[in-house]
GUROKE-658019 format. One record per residue (C-alpha): x, y, z. Coordinates in pm, whole numbers, plus 50000, padded with zeros to 5 digits. Layout:
<rs>
<r east="X" north="Y" up="Z"/>
...
</rs>
This chain:
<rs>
<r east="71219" north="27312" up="24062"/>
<r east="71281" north="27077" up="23793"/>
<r east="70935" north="26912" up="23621"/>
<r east="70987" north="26577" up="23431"/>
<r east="70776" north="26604" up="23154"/>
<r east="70474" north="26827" up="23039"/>
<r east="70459" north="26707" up="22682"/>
<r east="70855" north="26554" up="22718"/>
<r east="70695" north="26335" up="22373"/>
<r east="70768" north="26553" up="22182"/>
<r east="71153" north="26514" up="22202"/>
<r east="71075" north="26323" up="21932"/>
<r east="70850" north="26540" up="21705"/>
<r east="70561" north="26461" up="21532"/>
<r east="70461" north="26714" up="21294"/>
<r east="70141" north="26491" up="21126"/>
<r east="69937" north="26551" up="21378"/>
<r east="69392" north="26165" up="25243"/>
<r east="69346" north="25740" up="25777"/>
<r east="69044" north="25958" up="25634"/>
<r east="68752" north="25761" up="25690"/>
<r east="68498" north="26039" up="25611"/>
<r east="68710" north="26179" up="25311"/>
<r east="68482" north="26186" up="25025"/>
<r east="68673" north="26147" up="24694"/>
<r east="68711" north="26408" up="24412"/>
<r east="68629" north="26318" up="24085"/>
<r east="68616" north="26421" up="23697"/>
<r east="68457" north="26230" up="23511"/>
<r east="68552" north="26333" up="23115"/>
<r east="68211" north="26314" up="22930"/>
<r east="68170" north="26280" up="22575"/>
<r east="68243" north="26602" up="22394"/>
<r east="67942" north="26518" up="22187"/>
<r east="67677" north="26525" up="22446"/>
<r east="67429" north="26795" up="22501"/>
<r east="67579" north="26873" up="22821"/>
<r east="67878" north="26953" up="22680"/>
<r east="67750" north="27145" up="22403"/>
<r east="67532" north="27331" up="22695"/>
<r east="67851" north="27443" up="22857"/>
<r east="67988" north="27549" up="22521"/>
<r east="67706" north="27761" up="22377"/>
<r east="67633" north="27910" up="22747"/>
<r east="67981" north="28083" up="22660"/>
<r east="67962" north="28112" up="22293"/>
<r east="68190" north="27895" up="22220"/>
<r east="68110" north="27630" up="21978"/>
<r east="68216" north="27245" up="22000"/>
<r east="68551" north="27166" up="21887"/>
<r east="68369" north="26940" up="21632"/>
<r east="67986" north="26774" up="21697"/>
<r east="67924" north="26454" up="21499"/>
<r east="67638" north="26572" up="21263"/>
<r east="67326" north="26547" up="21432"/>
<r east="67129" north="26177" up="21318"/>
<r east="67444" north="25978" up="21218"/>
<r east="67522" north="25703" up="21402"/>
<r east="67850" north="25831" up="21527"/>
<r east="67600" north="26098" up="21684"/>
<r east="67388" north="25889" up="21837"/>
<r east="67669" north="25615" up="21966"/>
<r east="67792" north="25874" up="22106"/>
<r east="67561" north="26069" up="22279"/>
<r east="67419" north="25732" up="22434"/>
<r east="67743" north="25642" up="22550"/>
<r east="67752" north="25885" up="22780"/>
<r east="67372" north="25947" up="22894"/>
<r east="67358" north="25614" up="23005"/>
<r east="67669" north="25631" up="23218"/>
<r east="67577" north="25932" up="23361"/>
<r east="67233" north="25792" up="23471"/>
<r east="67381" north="25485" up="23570"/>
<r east="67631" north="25699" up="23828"/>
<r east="67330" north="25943" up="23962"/>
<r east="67128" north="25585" up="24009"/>
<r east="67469" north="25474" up="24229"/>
<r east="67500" north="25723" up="24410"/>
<r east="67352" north="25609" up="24739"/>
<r east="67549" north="25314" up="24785"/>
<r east="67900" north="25448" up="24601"/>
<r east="68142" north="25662" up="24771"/>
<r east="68012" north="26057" up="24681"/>
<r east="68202" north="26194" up="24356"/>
<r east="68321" north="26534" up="24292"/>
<r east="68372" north="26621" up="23973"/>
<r east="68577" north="27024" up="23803"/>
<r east="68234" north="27214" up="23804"/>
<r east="68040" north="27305" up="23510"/>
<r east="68105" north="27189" up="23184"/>
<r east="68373" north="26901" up="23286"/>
<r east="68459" north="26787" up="22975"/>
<r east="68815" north="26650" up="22946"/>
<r east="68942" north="26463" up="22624"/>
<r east="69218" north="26444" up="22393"/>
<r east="69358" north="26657" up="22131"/>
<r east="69604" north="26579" up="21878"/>
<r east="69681" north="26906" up="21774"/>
<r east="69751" north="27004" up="22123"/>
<r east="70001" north="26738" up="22197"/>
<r east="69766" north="26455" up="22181"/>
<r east="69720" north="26500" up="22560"/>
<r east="69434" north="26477" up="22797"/>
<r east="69263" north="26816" up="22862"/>
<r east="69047" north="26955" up="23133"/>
<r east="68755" north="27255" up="23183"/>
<r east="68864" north="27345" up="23531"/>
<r east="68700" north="27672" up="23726"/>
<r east="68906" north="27875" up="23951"/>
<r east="68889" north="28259" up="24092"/>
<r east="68570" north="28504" up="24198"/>
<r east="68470" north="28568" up="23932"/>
<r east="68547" north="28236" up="23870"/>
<r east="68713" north="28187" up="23517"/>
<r east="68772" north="27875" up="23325"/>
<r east="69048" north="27741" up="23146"/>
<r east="69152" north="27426" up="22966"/>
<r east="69488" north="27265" up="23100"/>
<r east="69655" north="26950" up="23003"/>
<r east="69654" north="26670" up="23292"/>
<r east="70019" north="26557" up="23364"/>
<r east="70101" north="26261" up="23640"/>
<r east="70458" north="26395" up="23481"/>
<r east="70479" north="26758" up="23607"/>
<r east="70415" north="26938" up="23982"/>
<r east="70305" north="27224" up="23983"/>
<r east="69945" north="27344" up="23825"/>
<r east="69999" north="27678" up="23638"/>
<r east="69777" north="27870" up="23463"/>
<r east="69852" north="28191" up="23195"/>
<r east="69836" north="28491" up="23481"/>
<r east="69892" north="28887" up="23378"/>
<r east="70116" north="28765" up="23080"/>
<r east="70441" north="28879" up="22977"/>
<r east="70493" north="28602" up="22740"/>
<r east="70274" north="28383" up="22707"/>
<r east="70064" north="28186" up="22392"/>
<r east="69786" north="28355" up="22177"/>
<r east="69430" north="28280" up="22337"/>
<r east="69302" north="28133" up="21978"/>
<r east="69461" north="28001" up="21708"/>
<r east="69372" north="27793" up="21390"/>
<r east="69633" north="27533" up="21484"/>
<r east="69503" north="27458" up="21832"/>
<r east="69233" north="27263" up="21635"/>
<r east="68953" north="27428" up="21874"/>
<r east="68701" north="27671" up="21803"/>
<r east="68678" north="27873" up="22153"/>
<r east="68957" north="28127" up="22290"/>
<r east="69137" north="28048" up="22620"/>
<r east="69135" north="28279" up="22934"/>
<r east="69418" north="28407" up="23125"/>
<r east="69422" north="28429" up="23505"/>
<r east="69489" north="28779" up="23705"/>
<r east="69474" north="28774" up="24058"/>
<r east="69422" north="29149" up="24092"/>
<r east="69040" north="28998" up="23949"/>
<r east="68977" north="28714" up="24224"/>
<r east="68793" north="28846" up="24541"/>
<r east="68935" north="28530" up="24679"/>
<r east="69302" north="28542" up="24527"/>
<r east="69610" north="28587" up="24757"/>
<r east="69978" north="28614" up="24698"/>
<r east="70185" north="28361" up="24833"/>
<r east="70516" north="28544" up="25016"/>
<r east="70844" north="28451" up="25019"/>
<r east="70830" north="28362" up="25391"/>
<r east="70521" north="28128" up="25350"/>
<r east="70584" north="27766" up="25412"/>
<r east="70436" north="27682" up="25095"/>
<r east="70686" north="27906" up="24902"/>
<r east="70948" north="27642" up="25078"/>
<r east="70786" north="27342" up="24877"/>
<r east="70848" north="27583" up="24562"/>
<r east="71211" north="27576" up="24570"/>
<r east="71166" north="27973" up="24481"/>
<r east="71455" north="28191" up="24484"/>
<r east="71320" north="28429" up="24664"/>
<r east="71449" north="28779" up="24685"/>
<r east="71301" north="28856" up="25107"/>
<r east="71054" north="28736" up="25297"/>
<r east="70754" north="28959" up="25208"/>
<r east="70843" north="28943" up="24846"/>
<r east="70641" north="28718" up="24610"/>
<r east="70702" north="28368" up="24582"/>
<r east="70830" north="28323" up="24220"/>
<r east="70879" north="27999" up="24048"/>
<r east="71020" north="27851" up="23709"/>
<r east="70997" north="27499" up="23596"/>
<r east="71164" north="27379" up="23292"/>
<r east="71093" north="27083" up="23070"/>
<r east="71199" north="26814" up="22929"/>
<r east="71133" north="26938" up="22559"/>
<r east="71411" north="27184" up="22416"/>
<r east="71360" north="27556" up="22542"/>
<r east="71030" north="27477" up="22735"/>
<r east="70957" north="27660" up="23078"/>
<r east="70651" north="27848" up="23269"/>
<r east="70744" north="28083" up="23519"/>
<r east="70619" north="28342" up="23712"/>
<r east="70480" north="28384" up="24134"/>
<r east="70261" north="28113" up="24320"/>
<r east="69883" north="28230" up="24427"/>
<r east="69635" north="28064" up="24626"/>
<r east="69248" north="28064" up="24533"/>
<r east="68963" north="27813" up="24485"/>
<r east="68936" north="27547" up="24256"/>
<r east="68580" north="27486" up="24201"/>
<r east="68457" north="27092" up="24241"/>
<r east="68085" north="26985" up="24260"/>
<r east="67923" north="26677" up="24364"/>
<r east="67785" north="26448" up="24042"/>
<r east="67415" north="26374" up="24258"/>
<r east="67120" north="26457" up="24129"/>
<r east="67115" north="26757" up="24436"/>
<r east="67490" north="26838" up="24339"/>
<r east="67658" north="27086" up="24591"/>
<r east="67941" north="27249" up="24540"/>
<r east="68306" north="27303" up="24686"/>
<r east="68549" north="27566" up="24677"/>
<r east="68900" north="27396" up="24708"/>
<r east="69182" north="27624" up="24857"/>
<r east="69493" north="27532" up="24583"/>
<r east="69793" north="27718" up="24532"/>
<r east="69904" north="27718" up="24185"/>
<r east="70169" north="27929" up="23940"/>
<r east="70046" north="28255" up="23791"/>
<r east="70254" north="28217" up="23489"/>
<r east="70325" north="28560" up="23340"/>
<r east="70616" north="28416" up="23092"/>
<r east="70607" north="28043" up="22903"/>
<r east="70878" north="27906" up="22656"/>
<r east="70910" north="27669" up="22373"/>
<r east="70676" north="27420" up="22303"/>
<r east="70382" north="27593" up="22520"/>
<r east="70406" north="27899" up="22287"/>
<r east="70337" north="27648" up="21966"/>
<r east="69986" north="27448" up="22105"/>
<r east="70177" north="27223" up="22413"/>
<r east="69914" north="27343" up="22663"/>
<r east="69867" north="27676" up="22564"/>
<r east="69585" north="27757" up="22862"/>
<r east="69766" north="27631" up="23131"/>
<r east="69895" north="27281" up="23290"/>
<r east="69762" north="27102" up="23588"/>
<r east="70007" north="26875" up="23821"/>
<r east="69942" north="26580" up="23891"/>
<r east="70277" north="26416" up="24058"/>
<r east="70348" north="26261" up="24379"/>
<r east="70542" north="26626" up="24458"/>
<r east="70302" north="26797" up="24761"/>
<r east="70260" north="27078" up="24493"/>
<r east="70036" north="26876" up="24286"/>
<r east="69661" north="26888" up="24270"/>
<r east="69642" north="26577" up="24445"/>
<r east="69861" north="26628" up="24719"/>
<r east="69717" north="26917" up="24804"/>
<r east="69316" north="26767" up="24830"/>
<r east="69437" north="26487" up="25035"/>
<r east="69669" north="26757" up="25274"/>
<r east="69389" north="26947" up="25343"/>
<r east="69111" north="26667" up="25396"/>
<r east="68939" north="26730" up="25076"/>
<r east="69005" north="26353" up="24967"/>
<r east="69149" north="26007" up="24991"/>
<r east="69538" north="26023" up="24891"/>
<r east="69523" north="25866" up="24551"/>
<r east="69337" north="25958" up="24234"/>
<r east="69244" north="25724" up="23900"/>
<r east="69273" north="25802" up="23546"/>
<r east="69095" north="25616" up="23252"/>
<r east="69195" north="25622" up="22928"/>
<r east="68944" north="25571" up="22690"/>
<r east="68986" north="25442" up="22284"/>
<r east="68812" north="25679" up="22145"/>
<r east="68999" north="25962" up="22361"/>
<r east="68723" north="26050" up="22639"/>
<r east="68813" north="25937" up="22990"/>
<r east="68792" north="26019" up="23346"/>
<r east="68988" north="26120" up="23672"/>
<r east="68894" north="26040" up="23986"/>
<r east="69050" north="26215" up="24338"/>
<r east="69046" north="26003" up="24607"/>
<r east="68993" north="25627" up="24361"/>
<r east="69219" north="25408" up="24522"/>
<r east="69120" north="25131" up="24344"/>
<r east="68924" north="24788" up="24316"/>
<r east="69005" north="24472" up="24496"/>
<r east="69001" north="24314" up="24120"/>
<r east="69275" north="24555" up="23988"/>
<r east="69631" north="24425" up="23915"/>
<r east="69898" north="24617" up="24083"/>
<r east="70259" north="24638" up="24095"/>
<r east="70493" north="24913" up="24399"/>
<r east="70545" north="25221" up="24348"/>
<r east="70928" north="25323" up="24355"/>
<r east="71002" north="25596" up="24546"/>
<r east="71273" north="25871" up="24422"/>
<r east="71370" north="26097" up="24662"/>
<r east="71526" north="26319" up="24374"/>
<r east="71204" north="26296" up="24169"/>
<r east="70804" north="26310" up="24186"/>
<r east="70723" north="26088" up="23960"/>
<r east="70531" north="25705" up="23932"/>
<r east="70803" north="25495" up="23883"/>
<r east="70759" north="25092" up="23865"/>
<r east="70972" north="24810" up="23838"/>
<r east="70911" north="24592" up="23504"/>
<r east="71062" north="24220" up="23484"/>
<r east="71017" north="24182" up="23083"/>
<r east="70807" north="24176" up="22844"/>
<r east="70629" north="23937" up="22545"/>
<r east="70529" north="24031" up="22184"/>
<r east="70353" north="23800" up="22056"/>
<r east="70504" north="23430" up="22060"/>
<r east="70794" north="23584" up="22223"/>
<r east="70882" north="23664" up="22550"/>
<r east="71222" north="23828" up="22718"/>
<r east="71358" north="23861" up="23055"/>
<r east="71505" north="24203" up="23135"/>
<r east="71483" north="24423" up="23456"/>
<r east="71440" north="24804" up="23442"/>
<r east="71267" north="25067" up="23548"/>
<r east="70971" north="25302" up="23361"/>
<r east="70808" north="25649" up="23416"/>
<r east="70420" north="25588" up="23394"/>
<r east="70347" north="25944" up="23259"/>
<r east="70010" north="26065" up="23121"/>
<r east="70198" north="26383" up="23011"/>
<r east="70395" north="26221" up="22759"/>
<r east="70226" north="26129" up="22467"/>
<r east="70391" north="25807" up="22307"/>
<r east="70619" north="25577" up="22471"/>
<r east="70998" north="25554" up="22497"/>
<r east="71210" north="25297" up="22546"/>
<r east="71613" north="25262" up="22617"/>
<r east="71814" north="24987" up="22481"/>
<r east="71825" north="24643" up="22511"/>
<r east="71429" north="24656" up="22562"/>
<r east="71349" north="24868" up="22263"/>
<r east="71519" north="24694" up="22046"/>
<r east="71410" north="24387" up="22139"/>
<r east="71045" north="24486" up="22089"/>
<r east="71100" north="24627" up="21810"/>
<r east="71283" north="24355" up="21609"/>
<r east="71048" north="24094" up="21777"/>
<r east="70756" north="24305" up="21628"/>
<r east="70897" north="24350" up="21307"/>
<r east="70974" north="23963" up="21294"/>
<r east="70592" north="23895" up="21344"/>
<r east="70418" north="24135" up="21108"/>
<r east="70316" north="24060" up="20735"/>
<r east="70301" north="24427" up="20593"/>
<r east="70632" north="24562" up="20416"/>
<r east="70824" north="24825" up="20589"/>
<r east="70766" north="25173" up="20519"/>
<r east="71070" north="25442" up="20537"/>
<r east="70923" north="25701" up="20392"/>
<r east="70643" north="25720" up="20663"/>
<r east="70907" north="25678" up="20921"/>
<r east="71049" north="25964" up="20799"/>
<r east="70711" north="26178" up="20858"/>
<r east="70592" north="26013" up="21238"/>
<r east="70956" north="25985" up="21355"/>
<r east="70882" north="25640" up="21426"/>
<r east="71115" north="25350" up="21308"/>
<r east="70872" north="25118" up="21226"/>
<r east="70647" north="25182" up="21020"/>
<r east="70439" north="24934" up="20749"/>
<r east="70248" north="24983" up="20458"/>
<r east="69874" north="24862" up="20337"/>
<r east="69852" north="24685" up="20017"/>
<r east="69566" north="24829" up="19792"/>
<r east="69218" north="24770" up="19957"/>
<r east="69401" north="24629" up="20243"/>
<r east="69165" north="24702" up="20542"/>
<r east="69327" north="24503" up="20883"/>
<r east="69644" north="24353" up="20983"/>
<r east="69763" north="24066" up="21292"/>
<r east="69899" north="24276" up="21513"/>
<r east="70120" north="24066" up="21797"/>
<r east="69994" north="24185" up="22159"/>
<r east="70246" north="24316" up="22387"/>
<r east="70247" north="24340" up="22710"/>
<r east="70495" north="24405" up="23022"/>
<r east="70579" north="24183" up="23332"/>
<r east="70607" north="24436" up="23609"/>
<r east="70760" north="24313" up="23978"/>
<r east="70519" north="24106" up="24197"/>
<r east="70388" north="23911" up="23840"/>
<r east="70098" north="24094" up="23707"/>
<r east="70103" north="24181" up="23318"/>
<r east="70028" north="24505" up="23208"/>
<r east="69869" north="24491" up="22889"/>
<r east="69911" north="24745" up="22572"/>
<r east="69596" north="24768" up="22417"/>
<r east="69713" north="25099" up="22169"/>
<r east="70052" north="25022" up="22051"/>
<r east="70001" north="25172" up="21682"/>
<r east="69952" north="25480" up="21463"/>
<r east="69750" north="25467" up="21157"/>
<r east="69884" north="25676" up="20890"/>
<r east="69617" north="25843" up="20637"/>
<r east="69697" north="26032" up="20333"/>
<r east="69636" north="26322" up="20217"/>
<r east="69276" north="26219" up="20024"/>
<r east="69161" north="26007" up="20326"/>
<r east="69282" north="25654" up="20302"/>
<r east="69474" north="25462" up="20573"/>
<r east="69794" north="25391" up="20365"/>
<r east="70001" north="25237" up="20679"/>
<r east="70105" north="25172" up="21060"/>
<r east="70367" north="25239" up="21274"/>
<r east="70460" north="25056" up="21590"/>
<r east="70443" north="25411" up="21799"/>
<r east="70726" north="25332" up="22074"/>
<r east="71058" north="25567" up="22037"/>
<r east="71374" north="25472" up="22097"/>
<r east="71547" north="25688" up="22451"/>
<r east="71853" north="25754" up="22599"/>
<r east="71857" north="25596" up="22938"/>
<r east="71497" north="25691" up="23006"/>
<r east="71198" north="25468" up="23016"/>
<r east="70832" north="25599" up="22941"/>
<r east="70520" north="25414" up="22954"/>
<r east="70330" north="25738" up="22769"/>
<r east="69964" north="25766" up="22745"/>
<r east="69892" north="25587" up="22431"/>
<r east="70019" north="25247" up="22593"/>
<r east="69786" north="25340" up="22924"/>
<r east="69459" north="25347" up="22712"/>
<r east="69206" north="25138" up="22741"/>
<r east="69321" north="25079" up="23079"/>
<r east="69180" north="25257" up="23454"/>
<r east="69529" north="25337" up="23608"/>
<r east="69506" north="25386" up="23992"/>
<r east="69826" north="25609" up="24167"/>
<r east="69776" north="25490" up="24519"/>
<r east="70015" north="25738" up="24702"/>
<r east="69893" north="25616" up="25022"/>
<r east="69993" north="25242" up="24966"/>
<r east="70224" north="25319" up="24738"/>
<r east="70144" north="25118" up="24456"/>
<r east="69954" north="25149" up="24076"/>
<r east="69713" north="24945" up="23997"/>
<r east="69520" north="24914" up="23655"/>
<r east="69276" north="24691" up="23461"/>
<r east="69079" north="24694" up="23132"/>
<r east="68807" north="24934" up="23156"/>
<r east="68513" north="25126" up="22969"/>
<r east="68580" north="25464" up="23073"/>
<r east="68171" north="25530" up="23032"/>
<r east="68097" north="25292" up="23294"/>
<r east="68101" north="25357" up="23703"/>
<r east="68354" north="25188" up="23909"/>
<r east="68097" north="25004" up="24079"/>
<r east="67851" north="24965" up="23771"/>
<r east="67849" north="24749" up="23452"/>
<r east="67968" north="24845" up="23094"/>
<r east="67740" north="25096" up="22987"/>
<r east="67795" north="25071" up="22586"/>
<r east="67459" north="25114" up="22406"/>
<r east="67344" north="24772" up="22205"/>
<r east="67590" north="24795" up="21865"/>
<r east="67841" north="25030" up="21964"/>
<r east="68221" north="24861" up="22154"/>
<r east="68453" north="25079" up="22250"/>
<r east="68668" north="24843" up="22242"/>
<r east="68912" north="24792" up="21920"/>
<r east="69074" north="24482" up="21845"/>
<r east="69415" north="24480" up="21715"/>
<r east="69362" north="24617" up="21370"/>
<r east="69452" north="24852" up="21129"/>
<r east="69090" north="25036" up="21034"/>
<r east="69068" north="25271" up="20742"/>
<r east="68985" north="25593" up="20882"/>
<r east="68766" north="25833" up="20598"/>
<r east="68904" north="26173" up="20691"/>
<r east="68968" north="26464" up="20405"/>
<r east="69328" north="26604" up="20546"/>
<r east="69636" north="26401" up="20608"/>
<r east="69671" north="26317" up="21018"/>
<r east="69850" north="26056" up="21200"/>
<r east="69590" north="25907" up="21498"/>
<r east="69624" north="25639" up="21755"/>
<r east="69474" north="25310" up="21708"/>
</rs>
């Protein structure tokens, strides 16, 4: 079984760095890192925060408010909304640069249960965590930017772990190559990035999901998922070192298998926030005041697949029909010919700042610009795609500051790369945006978003503090040499 992409960005490297009317909808809901609840859940396990804004600062406060008030605002909701369930105890889900610059998850599985910390991917099938390793990454490392060590799964552990056989019909939706019916169910998926696999034998245990009420009850989700005793490549050097979770339209993902078994509506919602804190939500299909556009169907492939029209950048707009991947397990976005170079040039054509080679060279992005001295913004030109039916899906994160090694914000690059054949919306063009994968309809939907706020609730953002950026180039004051997303 082939998996499309699982951190397929990095083909480019970048070394600065369920009808179910009484289905009740899974959700996670990715709370500020900052908050006491999250630094609860850390220091209940001695581990520390991965970094805490120092305590009385207004980055502190902004945002520890941010998410208070949305989490009041969803408890006061939660009579009149459709019930959430949220990955139990200490939920918190954000983005890491120095782990891909992917979307990461606490998620609880086992008896004992154990937790680990796997990358979301709308790219990839099958959830695998590290199980009774062979080969697999270290549990800590200064690289992984994180000050906690990951756990490994071994069924032998789980009072509620079984071994999926060979002759199981879930073994079928594998693919495995199995060696007799009572044998165990092996599997190996390789990725898109050079040399980059997990493989191992398929187990099925709970997945632990609670209700976000203010009398929260918990449920123990029956999942199969890869015990992965041997991983390859990038997942050996910080590409979800603690395990990957699923998240395609294959009946292997996490998704599939709530809705199969009743747990929830077929389609899930992701937000992706600015600042890199967002949410997912099982069983979201969606608002009435989203855009949308169909969902193509590949019978050779799993993955969300729409039709685009064109596209504008700035004053200019072009007609051209194709095809793109909307993958949150890819972290930039790529781009075949004509389109790339179209956007590109168009771009380039638009912007005042002098082109930059020498950080081209270090992103691996072709166009990159410089600041002038004391230079502390830049007109950017929006873009945004036409996708089939008419609606415009807006980029709201096209760029990459670039910050040198004593701080200062020295340039930009327009962060699209240039592909074979292959067309990526990746997750830096989805933020700012609520994307809905309605696999019961058939169709994405999305619209601008504060990822703090409830579905059904108003912006939450505390008086003084937006989320939202404009289209600037900000100095960034940081005392090591990083590329970060705009």
């Amino acid at each position: 079984m082939a998996s499309f992409s699982l951190l397929s960005s990095l083909l480019i490297s970048l070394t600065f760095l369920f009808s179910l009317s009484s289905a009740s909808p899974f959700s996670l809901e990715i709370h500020n890192r900052f908050s006491d609840r999250v630094r609860h859940w850390a220091e209940s396990r001695n581990h520390p925060g991965v970094w805490w804004p120092q305590h009385g600062t207004a980055e502190y406060y902004a945002a520890l408010a941010h998410h208070d008030r949305a989490l009041h605002q969803r408890r006061s909701l939660a009579t009149t909304s459709p019930q959430e369930l949220a990955f139990s105890d200490g939920n918190a889900t954000y983005r890491l640069s120095s782990l891909g610059y992917l979307y990461y998850a606490f998620v609880e599985l086992g008896t004992p249960n154990v937790t680990f910390f796997v990358a979301l991917d709308t790219g990839s099938d099958l959830f695998w965590v590290p199980c009774d390793c062979k080969q697999c990454a270290a549990l800590s490392s200064p690289s992984y930017g994180v000050n906690f060590a990951f756990n490994t799964y071994s069924p032998s552990k789980s009072n509620t772990s079984e071994t999926i056989s060979c002759g199981s019909s879930s073994c079928q939706e594998v693919q495995s190559t199995c060696s007799g019916s009572n044998a165990n169910c092996t599997y190996k998926i390789s990725y898109v990035s050079d040399n980059t696999s997990s493989s191992g034998y398929i187990v099925e245990d709970v997945l632990y999901l609670t209700t976000e009420t203010i009398q929260p009850q918990t449920t123990q989700a029956s999942i199969i998922f890869g015990c992965g005793q041997t991983q390859t490549g990038t997942f050996l050097d910080g590409g979800a070192p603690d395990g990957l979770m699923g998240l395609s339209m294959s009946n292997l993902s996490v998704p599939s298998i709530l809705a199969n078994k009743g747990y929830t509506l077929n389609s899930f919602s992701m937000c992706f926030s600015e600042d890199g804190i967002g949410r997912i939500n099982f069983g979201d299909a969606g608002s009435s005041d989203q855009s949308e556009t169909p969902l193509l169907v590949d019978t050779q492939a799993d993955l969300y697949n729409i039709s685009l029209t064109g596209f504008s950048v700035g004053n200019s707009s072009y007609t051209s029909s194709f095809s793109a991947i909307v993958d949150s397990g890819t972290s930039f976005t790529y781009l075949s010919d004509p389109m790339y170079t179209d956007i590109v040039t168009s771009f380039n054509s638009q912007v005042e700042e002098r082109r930059a080679s020498l950080l081209s060279a270090a992103a691996s992005f072709e166009y990159c610009y410089y600041l002038s001295s004391g230079q502390t913004s830049a007109k950017i030109p929006d873009i945004a795609f036409t996708t089939q039916g008419g609606s415009s899906f807006p980029v709201n994160d096209a760029l990459l500051t670039v910050v040198s090694t004593t701080g200062n914000t020295i340039g930009y690059c327009l962060a699209i790369g240039k592909s074979s054949g292959l067309n990526i919306i990746g997750q830096n063009f989805l933020t700012g945006l609520r994307v809905v994968f309605d696999r019961e309809r058939l169709v994405l939907g999305w619209q601008n978003f504060n990822c703090y706020s409830s579905a059904s609730g108003p912006a939450l953002a505390p008086n003084g503090y937006n989320p939202k950026k404009t289209n600037q180039v900000s100095v960034l004051e940081n005392s090591s040499p990083r590329l970060t997303a705009m």
